[in-house]
C-alpha positions in Angstrom: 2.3 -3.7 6.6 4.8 -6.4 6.9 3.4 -8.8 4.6 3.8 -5.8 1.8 7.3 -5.2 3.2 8.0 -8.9 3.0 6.7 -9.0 -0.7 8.8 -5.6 -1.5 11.9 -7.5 -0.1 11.3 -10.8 -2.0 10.9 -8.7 -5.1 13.4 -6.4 -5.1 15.6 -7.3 -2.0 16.7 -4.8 0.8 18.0 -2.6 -1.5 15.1 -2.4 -3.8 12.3 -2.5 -1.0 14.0 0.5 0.7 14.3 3.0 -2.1 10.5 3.0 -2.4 10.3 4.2 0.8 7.2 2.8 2.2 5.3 4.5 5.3 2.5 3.6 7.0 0.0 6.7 7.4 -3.4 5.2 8.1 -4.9 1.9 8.9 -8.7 1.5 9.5 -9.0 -2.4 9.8 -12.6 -1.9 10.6 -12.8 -0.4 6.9 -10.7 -3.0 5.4 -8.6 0.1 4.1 -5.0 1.7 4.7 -3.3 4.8 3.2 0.3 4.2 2.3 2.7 6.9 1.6 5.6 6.0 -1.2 7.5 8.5 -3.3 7.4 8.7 -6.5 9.9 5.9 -8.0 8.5 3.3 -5.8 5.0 3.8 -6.9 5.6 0.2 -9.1 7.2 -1.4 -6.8 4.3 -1.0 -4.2 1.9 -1.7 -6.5 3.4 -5.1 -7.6 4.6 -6.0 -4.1 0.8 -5.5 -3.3 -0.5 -7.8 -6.1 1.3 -11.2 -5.1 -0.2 -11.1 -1.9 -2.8 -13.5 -1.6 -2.7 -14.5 2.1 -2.8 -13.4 5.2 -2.2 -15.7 8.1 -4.8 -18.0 7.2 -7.2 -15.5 5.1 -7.4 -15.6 1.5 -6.9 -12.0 0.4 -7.4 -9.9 -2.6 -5.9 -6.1 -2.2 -6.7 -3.4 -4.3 -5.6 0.1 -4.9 -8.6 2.5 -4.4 -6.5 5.8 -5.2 -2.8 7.6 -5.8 -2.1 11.0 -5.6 0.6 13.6 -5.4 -0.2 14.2 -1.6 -1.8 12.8 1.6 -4.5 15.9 1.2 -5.7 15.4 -2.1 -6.0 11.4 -1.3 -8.1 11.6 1.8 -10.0 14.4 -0.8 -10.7 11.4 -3.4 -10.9 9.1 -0.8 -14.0 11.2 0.7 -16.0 11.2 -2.7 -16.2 7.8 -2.7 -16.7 7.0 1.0 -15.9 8.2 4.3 -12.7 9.1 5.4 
């Protein structure tokens, strides 16, 4: 979560990176997924801020967005088709 908040910030400063309101919700390392909750404006934002990361400590990363929806409920729905939740 901090690497995303650090590339939010770099992007669109403290300002920017805090109108998109970024939360935390899930985080299954295990999985290699997490559920991020956003509202609505900062839905480009997040999704930019996650595609210039490219490392993590020493790991070279690639993150990808599995799913958006309108609410936590209907993600973890979507979520389930495709794999387990």
């Amino acid at each position: 979560m901090n690497k995303i908040w650090n590339s939010l910030t770099r992007l669109y400063g403290e300002y920017g990176a805090s109108k998109a309101n970024l939360v935390l919700i899930d985080y299954k390392p295990e999985e290699g997924f997490a559920i991020l909750r956003c509202n609505n404006n900062g839905i480009l934002m997040v999704r930019a801020a996650i595609a210039i990361i490219t490392q993590i400590r020493e790991a070279q990363v690639a993150i990808h967005v599995l799913a958006i929806s309108g609410t936590i409920k209907a993600l973890r729905r979507k979520l389930s088709q495709t794999q387990n939740v």
